[in-house]
N, C-alpha and C positions, 0 to 999 in steps of 0.2 A: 732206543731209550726215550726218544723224544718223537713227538705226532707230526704232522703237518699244519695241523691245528697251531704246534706252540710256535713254529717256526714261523707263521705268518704271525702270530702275538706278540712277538719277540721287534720282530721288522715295522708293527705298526705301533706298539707299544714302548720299545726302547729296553724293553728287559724282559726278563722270563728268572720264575724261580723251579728251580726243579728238584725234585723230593730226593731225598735215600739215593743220592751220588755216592757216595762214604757208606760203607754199614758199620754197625756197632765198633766193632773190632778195629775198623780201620781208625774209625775217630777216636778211639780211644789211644791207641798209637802216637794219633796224633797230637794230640793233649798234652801227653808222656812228654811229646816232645818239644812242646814249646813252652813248658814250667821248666825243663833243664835248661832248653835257651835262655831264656828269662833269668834262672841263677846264675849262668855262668855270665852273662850279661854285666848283672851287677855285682859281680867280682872283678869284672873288670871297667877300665876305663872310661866305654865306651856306651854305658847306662844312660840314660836322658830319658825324659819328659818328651815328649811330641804332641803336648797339648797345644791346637791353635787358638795365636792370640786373634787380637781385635776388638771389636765394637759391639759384636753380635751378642757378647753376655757382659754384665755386668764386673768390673775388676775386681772386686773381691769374691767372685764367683769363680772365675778365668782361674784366679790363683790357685785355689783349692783343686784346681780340675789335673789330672793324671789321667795318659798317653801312651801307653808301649806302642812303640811302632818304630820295627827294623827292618829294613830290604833286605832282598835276595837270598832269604832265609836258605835256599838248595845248596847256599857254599856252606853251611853251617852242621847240617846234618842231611843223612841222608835221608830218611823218611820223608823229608819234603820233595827230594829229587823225586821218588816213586808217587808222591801227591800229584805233582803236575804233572806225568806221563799217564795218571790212571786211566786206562779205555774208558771208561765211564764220562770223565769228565773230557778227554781228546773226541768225543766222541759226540758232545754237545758242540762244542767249539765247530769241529768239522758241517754240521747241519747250520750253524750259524756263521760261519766266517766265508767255508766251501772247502774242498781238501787241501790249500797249505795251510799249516797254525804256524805262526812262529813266535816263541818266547819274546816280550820286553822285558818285563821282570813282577818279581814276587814281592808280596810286604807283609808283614806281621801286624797286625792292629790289635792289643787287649785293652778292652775297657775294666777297671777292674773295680770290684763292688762300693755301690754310694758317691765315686765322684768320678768315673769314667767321662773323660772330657767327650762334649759334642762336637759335630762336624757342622757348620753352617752349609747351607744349601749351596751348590757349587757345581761345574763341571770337571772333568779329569780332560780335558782337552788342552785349556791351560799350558800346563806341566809338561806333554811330549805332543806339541798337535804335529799330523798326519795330513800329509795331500788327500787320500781317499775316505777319511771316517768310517775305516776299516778297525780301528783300534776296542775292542772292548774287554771288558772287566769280571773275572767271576769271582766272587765272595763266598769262602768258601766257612759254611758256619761248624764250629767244633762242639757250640755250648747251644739251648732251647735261648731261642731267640724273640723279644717282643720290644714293644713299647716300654716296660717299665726297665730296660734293663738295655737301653741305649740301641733301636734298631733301625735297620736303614730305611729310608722312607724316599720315595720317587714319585717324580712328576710323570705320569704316563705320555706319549708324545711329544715332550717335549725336547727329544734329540730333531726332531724335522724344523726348531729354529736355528738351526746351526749354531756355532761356536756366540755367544754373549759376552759382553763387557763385564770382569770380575773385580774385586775392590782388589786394589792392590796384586790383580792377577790370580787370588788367591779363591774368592768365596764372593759369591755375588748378591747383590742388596738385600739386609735380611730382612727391611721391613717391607718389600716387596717379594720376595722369595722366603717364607720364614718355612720353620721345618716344619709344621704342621699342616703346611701346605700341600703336601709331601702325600701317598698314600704309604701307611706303617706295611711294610711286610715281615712279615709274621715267619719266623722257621724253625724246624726244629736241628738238632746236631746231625750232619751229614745233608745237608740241602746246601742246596748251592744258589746264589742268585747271579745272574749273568745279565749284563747293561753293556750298554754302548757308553764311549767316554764324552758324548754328548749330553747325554740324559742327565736331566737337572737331580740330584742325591742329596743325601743329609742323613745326621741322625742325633737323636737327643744326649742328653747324660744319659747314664748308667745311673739308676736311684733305685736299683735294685741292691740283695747283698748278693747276689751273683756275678763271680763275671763271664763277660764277653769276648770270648776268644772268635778270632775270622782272622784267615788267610787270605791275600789278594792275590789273584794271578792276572799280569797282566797280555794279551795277546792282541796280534795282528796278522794277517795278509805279507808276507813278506813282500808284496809287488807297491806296497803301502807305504811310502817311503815319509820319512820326519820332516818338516818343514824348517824344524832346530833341533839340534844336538843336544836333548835334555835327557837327563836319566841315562845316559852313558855309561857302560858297565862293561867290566874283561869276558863276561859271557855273554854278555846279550845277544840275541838272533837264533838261540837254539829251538833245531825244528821239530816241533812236536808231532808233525801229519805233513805227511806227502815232501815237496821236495822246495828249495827255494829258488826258482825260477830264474831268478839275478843272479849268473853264477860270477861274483864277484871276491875277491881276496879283503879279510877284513884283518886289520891290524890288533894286539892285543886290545885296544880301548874299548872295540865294541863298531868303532866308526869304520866304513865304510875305505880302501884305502885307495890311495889314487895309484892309476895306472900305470 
């Protein structure tokens, strides 16, 4: 599915967007299926906001701004389990990670029309860093995706400065790193972008009346072991391709169990 071409653009660049992962039918499935999460969400409890705060916008901007964003969307329904096994997309990961993939985990992100909070420019290393910077990221888009309608924007190369000092751990200087720094990448529903959790990311509002549905999957090299115990989950470590080398006993949490 993928050149040799992309595969060194991916390693010299820190990403790769790659077209028509998803066709029609699948994303629409999938759409299906994150408005029902979404209602059954806020019928219950456990509904919130995941706009981030900070410095990077203005406080009475910050406020107005609205966030869907849930993990590990696969215990929720199944259509997401068949997302993340899709050949198409285990398929990209294998030319880019090599043949183990193994599961971290998944996130639900909607921006939703006119006030879809932005993401300052940041790295995802932060959050679960890794011994080998084997860890990366595919973004999987449901809805036509640009500039006006809150879209991810990357710094080309710049996973080869390794892991950077973040404000508060979180998002790193914006008046030195601002999103427009960024190159916009542009997609349509069923493309996929796939980054390294080094590579500097961002994305604006939503000031579209569209919204912005994306799935995260996050993967690694199972021989890639955590440096901290972050993002911790009762399924983490499932293998998507090939086998996990470490033939280790993991306890319900996720973590690794002692011998």
């Amino acid at each position: 599915m993928i050149t040799a071409e992309q595969v060194e653009f991916y390693h010299e660049n820190g990403y790769l967007l790659v077209k028509g992962v998803y066709n029609t039918s699948e994303v629409e499935t999938l759409r299906n299926s994150v408005d029902t999460f979404l209602k059954r969400a806020a019928a219950s409890k456990y509904d919130r906001s995941h706009a981030w705060q900070g410095d990077y916008l203005p406080p009475e901007e910050l406020k107005k701004l609205v966030l869907k964003g849930f993990h590990d969307v696969q215990y929720h329904d199944a259509q997401f389990t068949r997302m993340i096994t899709h050949p198409n997309l285990v398929h990209v990961f294998t030319k880019l990670i090599g043949d183990n993939v193994q599961l971290h985990h998944t996130k639900m992100m909607v921006k939703p029309p006119e006030k879809g909070a932005a993401f300052p420019m940041h790295q995802d290393y932060p959050y679960f860093p890794h011994e080998k910077h084997t860890m990366m990221l595919a973004s999987i888009h449901l809805d036509p995706t640009n500039e006006e309608n809150g879209c991810v924007h990357v710094i080309p190369g710049s996973h080869k400065s390794g892991p950077l000092p973040h404000v508060g751990s979180y998002y790193l200087n914006h008046q030195e790193y601002p999103i427009h720094s960024g190159i916009p990448c542009l997609a349509e529903a069923g493309d996929v972008l796939f980054f390294n959790y080094l590579t500097i990311h961002g994305s604006p509002i939503n000031r579209s009346e569209r919204t912005r549905r994306n799935i995260l999957v996050q993967v690694r090299d199972p021989e890639d072991m955590p440096t901290k115990d972050t993002h911790v989950n009762w399924g983490q470590g499932l293998m998507l391709s090939g086998i996990n080398p470490l033939f280790r006993k993991y306890n319900y949490t996720g973590k690794l169990a002692e011998d």
